[in-house]
C-alpha positions in Angstrom: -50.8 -209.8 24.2 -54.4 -211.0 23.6 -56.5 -208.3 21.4 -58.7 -205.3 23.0 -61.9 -205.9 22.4 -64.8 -203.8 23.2 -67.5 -206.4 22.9 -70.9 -205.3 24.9 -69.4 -201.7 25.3 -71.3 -198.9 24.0 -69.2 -195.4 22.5 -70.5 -192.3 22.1 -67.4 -190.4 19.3 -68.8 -186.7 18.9 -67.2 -184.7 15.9 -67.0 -188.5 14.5 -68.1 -187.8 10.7 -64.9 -187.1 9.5 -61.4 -187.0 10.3 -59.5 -187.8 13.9 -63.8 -188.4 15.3 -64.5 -190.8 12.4 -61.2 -193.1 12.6 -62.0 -193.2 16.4 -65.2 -194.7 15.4 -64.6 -196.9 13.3 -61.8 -198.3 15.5 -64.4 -199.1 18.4 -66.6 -200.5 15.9 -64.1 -202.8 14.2 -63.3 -203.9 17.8 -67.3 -204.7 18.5 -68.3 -201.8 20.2 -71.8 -200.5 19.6 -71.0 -196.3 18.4 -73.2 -193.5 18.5 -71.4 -191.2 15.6 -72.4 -187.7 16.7 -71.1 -184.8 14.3 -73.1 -181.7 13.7 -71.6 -181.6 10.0 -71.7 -177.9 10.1 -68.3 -176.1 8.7 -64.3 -175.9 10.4 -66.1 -172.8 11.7 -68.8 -174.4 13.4 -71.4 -173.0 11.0 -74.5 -175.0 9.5 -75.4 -178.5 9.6 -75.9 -181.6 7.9 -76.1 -184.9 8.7 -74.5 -186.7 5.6 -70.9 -187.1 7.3 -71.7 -188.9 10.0 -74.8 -191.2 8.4 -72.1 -191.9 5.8 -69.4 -193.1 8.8 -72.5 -194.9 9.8 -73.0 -196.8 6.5 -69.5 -197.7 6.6 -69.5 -199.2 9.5 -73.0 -201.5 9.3 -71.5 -202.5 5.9 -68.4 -204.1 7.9 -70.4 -205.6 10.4 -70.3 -203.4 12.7 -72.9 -201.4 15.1 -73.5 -197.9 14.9 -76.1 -195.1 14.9 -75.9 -191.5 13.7 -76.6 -188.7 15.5 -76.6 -185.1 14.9 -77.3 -183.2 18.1 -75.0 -180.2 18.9 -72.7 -180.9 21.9 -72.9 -177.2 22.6 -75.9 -176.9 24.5 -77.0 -179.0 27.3 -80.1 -180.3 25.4 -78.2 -181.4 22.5 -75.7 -183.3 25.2 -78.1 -185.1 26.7 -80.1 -186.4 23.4 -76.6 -187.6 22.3 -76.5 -189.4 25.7 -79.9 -190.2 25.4 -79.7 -192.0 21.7 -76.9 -194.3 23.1 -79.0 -195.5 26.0 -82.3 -195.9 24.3 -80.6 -197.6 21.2 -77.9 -199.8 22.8 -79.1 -199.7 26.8 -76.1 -198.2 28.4 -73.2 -195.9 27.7 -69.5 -197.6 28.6 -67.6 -194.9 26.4 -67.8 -190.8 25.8 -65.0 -189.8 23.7 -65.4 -185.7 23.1 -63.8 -184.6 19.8 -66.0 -182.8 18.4 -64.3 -179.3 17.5 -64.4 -175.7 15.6 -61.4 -173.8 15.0 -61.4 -169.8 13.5 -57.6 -168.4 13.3 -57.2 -165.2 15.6 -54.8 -163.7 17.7 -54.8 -160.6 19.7 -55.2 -157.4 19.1 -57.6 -158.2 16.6 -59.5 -161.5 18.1 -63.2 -160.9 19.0 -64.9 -162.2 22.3 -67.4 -163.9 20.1 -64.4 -166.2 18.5 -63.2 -167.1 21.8 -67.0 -167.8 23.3 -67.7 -170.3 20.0 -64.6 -172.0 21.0 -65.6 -172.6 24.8 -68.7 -173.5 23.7 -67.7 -176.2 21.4 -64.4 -177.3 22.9 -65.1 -176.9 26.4 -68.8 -176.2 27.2 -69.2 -179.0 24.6 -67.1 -181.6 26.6 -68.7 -180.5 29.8 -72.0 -181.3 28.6 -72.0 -184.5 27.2 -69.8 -185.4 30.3 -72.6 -184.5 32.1 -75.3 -186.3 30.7 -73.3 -189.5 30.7 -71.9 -189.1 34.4 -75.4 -190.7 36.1 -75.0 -193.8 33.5 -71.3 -194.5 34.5 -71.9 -193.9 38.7 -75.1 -196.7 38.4 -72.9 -198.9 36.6 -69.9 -198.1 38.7 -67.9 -198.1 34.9 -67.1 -195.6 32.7 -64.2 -194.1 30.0 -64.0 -190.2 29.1 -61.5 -189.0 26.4 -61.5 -185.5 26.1 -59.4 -183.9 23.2 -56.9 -181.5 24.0 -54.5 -179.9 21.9 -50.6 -179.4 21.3 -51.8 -175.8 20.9 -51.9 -175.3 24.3 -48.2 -174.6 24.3 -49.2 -171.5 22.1 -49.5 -170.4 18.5 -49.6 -166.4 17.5 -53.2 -166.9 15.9 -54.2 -169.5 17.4 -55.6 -167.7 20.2 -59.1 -169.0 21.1 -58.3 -172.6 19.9 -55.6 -172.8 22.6 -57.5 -171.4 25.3 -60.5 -173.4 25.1 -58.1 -176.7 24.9 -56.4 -175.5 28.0 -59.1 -176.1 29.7 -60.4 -178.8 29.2 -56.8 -180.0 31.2 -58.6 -178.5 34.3 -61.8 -180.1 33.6 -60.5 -183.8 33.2 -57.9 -183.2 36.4 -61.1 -182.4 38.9 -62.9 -185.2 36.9 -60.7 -187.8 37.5 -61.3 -187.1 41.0 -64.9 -187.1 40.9 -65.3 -190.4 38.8 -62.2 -192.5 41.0 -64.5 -193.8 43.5 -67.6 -194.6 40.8 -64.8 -196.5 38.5 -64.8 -193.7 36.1 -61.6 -192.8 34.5 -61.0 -189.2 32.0 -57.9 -188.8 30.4 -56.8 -186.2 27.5 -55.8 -186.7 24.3 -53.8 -184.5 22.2 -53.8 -185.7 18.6 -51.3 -184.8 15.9 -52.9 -185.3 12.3 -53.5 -183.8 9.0 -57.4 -183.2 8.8 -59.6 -180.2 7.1 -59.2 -177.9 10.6 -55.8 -177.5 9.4 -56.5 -175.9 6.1 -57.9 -178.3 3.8 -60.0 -181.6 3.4 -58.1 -184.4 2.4 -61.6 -186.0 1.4 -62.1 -183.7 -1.5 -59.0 -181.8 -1.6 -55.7 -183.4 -3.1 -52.3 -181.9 -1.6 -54.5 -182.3 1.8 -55.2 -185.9 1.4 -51.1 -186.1 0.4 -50.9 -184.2 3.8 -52.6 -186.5 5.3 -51.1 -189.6 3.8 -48.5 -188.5 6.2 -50.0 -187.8 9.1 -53.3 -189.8 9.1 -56.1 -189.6 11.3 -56.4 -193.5 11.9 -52.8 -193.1 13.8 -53.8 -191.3 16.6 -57.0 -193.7 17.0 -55.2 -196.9 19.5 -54.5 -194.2 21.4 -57.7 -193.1 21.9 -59.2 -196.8 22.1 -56.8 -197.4 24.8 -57.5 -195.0 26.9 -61.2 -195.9 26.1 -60.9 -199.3 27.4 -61.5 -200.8 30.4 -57.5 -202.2 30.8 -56.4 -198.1 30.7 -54.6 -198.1 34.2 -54.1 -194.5 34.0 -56.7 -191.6 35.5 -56.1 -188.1 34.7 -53.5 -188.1 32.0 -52.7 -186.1 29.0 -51.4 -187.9 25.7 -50.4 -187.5 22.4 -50.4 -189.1 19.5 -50.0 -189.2 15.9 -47.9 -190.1 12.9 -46.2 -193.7 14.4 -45.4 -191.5 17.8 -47.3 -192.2 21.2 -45.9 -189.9 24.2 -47.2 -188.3 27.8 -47.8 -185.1 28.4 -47.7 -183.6 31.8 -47.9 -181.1 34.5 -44.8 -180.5 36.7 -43.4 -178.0 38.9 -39.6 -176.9 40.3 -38.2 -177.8 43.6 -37.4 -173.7 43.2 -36.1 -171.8 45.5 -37.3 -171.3 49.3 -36.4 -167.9 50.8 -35.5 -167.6 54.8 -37.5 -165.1 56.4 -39.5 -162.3 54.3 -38.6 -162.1 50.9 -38.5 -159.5 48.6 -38.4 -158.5 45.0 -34.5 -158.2 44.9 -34.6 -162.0 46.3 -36.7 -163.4 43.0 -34.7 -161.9 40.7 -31.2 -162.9 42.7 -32.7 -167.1 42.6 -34.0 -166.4 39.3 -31.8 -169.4 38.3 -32.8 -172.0 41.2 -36.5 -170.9 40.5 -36.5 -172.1 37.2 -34.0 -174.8 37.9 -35.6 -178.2 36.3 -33.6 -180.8 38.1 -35.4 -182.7 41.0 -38.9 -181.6 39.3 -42.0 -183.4 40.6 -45.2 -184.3 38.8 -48.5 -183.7 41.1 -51.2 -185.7 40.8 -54.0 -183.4 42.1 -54.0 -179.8 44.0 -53.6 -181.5 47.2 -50.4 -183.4 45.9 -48.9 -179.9 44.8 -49.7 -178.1 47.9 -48.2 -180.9 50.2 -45.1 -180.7 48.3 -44.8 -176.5 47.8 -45.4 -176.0 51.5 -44.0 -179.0 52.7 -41.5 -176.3 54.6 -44.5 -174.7 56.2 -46.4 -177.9 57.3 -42.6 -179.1 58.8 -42.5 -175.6 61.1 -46.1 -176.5 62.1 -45.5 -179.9 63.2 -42.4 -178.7 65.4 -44.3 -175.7 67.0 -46.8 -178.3 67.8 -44.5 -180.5 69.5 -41.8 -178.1 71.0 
């Protein structure tokens, strides 16, 4: 297979000055794309800033050879977006590539979890995604080309205090599904990516920090980065999808539902629990690829009664 290259393409990485953000970067770059490394360089909490981390990702990567421009706009507002947007388009003339990862992460669970934890996560996770998304989406319909990578989370299947985390990773899964559907026609394609790697949001910096870096030594961010690239390029045949990666494993995640069970004539409580079993019964399950999809498929029965009334 003939290398990837991203030669004339122009990335915009957000939460790229350290970690997961910063291998993604560098990746791009090392492959000739022209990156705008966006981080905030505020805390794991999403408090302060400073634009060291990603300058110094920057340095790195004009030392190589490579292309790249700091920026350190916060993805959480719609101004801050759009500058990041912006800074690709005046500094490079286009914007091929939006790859949101940039992230916060404050452990809470209920009872005790406060509104304000959960808000600073959509806003970051979420709001944050839908933001830069937005600033970009005019660039990629004119050009009729363009790659989204939004960063989900294995925590969506759940964690005890990892509460607002999980919730604002759900949904982005919503936000990339209706996505997809918007951007098919304008050759946009947003998939999801669910990375798996040591880094400081998981309770230490293996930068300055020595059983994290041996953490990470294990699990290291540049692992889940061809993932990432791939679904970045323009080759990615897939629209829609969540994967994960890290650590030497690359898998799919997905949606699907049960065949379940189809009751005959009004059903009732005592029916549920009596095809409990055939309602949760995973054999014949189907993956949909959109709402449409699902409901063609649950209420195929009803649809079937509707044709034959029609013709009877």
């Amino acid at each position: 297979m003939s290398e990837l290259s991203f030669e004339g393409r122009v990335a915009v990485v957000t939460g790229a000055g350290r970690g997961i953000g910063r291998a993604h970067a560098r990746l791009l770059a090392e492959r000739g794309a022209s990156v705008v490394v966006n981080d905030l360089g505020g805390s794991i909490e999403g408090d302060g800033a400073d634009t060291t981390p990603a300058q110094a990702v920057v340095d790195g990567i004009t030392a190589a050879g490579g292309s790249a421009i700091a920026d350190g706009n916060d993805v959480s507002t719609p101004a801050g977006a759009q500058a990041i947007i912006d800074s690709a388009v005046e500094r490079f003339g286009r914007i091929d590539i939006l790859i949101n990862n940039a992230g916060i992460v404050r452990y809470a669970g209920l009872p005790d979890v406060e509104l304000d934890n959960v808000e600073r996560h959509l806003a970051v996770h979420l709001l944050g995604s839908f933001n830069t998304m937005k600033a970009a989406w005019p660039h990629f319909s004119s050009q009729s080309y363009g790659r989204v990578v939004l960063t989900t989370s294995s925590g969506i299947f759940g964690m005890d205090v990892n509460l607002p985390y999980a919730t604002a990773k759900a949904g982005l899964i919503g936000l990339a599904r209706s996505a997809k559907l918007a951007g098919e026609p304008h050759g946009i394609k947003v998939n999801l990516l669910a990375p798996a790697a040591y880094t400081r949001m998981a309770g230490g910096d293996p930068d300055s920090d020595e059983n994290a870096a041996a953490a990470a030594a294990a699990m290291p961010s540049e692992s889940v980065a061809p993932m990432a690239a791939f679904l970045a390029h323009e080759s990615c045949p897939v629209n829609g999808e969540i994967y994960t990666a890290g650590a030497g494993r690359f898998a799919r995640l997905f949606l699907a539902s049960t065949e379940g069970y189809l009751a005959q004539g009004p059903a009732t409580i005592e029916d549920v629990a009596a095809h409990w079993a055939a309602i949760n019964d995973e054999t014949g399950y189907y993956v949909p690829t959109d709402l449409m999809d699902w409901s063609g498929t649950f209420l195929k029965h009803q649809f079937a009664q509707m044709s034959a009334d029609t013709t009877s």
